[in-house]
C-alpha positions in Angstrom: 15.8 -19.0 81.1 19.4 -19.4 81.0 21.7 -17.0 79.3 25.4 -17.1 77.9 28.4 -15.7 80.0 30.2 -13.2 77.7 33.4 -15.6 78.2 31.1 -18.4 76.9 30.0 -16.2 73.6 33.6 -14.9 72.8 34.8 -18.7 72.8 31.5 -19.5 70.1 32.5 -16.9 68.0 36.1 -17.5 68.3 35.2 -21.2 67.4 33.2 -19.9 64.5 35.9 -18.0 62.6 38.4 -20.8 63.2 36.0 -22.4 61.0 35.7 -20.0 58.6 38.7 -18.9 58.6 39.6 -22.7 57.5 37.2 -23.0 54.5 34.9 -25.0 56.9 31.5 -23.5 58.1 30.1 -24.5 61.3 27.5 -27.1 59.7 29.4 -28.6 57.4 32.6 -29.4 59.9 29.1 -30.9 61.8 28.3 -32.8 58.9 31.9 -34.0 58.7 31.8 -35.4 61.9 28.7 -37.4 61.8 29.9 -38.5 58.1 33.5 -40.4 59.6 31.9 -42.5 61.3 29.4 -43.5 58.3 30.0 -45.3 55.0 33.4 -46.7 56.3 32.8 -49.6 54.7 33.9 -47.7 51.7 37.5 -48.4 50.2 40.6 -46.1 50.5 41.7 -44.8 47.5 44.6 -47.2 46.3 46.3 -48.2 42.9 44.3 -52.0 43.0 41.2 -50.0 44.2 41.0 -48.0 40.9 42.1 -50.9 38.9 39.6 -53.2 39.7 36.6 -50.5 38.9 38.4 -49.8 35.3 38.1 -53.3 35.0 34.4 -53.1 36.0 33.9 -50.0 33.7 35.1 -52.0 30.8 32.2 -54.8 31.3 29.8 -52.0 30.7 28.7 -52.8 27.3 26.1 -49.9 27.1 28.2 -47.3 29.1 31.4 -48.4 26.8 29.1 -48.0 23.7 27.9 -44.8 24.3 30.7 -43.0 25.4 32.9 -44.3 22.4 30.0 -42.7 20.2 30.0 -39.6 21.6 33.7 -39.7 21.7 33.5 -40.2 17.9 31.2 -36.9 17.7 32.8 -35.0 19.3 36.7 -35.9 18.2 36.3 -37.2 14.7 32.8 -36.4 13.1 32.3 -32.2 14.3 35.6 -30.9 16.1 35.1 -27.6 15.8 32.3 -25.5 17.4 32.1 -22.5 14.9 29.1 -24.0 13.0 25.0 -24.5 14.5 24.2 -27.7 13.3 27.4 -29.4 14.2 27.1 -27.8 17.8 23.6 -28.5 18.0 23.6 -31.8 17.2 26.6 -32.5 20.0 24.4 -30.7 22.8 21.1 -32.6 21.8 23.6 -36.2 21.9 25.0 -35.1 25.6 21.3 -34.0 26.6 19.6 -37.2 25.8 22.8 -39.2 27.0 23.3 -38.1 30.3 19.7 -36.7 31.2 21.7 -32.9 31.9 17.8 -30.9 31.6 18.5 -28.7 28.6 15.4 -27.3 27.5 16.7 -25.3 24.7 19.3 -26.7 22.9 19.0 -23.9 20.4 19.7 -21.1 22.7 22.8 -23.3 24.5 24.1 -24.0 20.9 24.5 -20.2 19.8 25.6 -19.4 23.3 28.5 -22.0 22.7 29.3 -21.0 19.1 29.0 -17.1 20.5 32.3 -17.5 22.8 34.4 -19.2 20.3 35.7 -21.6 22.4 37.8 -23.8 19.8 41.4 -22.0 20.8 40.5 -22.1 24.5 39.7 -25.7 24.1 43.0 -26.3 22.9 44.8 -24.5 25.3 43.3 -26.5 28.0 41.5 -23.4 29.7 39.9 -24.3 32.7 37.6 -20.7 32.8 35.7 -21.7 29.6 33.7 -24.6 31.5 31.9 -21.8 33.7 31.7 -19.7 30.9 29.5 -22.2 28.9 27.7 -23.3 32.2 26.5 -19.7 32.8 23.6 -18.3 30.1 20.6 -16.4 29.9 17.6 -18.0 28.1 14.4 -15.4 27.9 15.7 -13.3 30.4 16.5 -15.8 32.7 19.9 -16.6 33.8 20.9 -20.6 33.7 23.4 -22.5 34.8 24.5 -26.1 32.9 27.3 -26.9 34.9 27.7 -30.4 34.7 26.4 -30.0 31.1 29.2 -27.8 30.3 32.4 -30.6 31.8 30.9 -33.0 30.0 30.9 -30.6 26.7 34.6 -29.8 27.6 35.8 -33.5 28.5 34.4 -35.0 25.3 36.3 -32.3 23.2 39.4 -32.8 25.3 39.1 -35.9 28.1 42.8 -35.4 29.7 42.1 -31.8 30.5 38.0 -31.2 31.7 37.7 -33.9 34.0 33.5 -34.2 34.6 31.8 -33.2 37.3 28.5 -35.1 38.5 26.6 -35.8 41.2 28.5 -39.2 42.1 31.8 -37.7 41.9 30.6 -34.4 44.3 29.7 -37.1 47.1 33.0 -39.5 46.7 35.1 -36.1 47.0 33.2 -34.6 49.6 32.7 -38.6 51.0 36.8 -38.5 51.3 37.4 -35.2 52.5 35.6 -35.9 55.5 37.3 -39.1 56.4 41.1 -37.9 55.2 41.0 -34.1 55.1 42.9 -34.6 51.7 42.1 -30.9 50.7 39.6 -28.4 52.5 36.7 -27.4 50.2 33.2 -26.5 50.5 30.7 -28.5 48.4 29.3 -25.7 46.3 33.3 -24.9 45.6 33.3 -28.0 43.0 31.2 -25.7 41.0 33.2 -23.4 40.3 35.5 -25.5 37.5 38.8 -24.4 37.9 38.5 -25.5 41.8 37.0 -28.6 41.3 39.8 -29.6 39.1 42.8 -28.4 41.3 40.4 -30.8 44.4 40.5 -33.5 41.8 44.5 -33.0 41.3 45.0 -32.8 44.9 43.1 -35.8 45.5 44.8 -37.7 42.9 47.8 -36.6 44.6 46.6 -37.4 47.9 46.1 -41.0 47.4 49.2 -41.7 45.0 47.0 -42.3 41.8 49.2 -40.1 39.5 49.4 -43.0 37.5 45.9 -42.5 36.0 45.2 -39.4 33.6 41.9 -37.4 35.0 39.4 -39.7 32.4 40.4 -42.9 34.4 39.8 -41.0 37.8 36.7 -40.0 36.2 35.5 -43.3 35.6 36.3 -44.7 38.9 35.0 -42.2 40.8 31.9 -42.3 39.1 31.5 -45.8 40.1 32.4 -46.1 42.8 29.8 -43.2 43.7 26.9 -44.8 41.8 27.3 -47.8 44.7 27.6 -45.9 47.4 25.7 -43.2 47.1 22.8 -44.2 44.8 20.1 -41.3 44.0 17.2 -41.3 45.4 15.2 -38.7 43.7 15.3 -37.2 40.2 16.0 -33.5 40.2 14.0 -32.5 37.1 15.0 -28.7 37.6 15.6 -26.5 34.7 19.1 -26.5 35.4 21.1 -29.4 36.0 21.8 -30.3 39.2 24.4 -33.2 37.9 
């Protein structure tokens, strides 16, 4: 059996809060690691980068379609949130568009209408996003995060950038290979970080030339090729 010196423990745990100390556990500066020297076939972040996926984006008959729809909805058609049916009618058209596993509309609806969100909206206001993601639905507490950017963004697209699963991995795929900003995964669900990640990244890679819906669009595809999903999560709250 072969035991660790005291010296040999202090220098693991000092290693250890390094880590932590740094907003990187343990496993995931492991994970980091083994990720730098995968998926390098990936391209860096550049101006002609991002332009040549807008370009893609705009080939996208169905996805051009549908968002200019829901754009419509949202912007034009029912602005305001103070009212069921033009609430409900927005979270059923986001539900069945993007797959986001509401199971009660209803109960999301008045939830939204309950916090009066249209000032916030307005203001820009970052907190609302988690305060529409978090709700209780027959005494069980929910959470419809990427519902809830997407609810945001198509009010207001410049300020709620969305979060999904595709953009999670790009971030968390570039972080790795530049160190662009230290983050945790599970951090990008807590809204008001993920943006400030998304503005540092923008940053970062000298894109301040695109507003956050153009980012959004690129990253998006540029995650849906590289890091296609495998399985369908078909939990009760989204996963997205």
């Amino acid at each position: 059996m072969i035991t660790q010196t005291t010296s040999t423990k202090n220098k693991v745990m000092e290693s250890r809060d390094h880590s932590e100390k740094n907003g990187v556990s343990p496993k995931d500066q492991t994970s980091r690691r083994k990720n730098k020297s995968a998926l390098t076939d990936i391209p860096s972040p550049n101006n002609n980068e991002v332009q040549r996926y807008l370009e893609e984006w705009d080939k996208l008959t169905n996805y051009v379609l549908q968002e200019s729809s829901i754009t419509k909805l949202f912007q034009k058609t029912y602005p305001k949130n103070d009212v069921m049916d033009d609430v409900l009618i927005k979270v059923c058209a986001l539900n069945d568009f993007y797959s986001t596993n509401i199971f009660s509309p209803y109960s999301v609806a008045q939830h939204i209408i309950d916090l009066h969100i249209d000032n916030r909206l307005e203001q820009g206001d970052v907190t609302l996003v988690n305060e529409i993601a978090d709700i209780e639905i027959q005494g069980r507490k929910r959470r419809f995060y990427s519902f809830a950017t997407k609810y945001c963004s198509n009010h207001r697209p410049l300020d709620f950038p969305i979060y999904d699963y595709y953009v999670q991995k790009v971030l968390q795929h570039f972080r790795n290979v530049s160190d662009f900003h230290v983050f945790r995964k599970d951090d990008l669900r807590d809204y008001p970080v993920f943006k400030d990640v998304l503005l540092k990244f923008r940053i970062y890679y000298h894109l301040e030339q695109y507003n956050l819906k153009a980012l959004d669009r690129y990253l998006w595809l540029l995650g849906k090729e590289y890091f296609p999903r495998r399985i369908y999560n078909n939990s009760a709250t989204d996963s997205f």
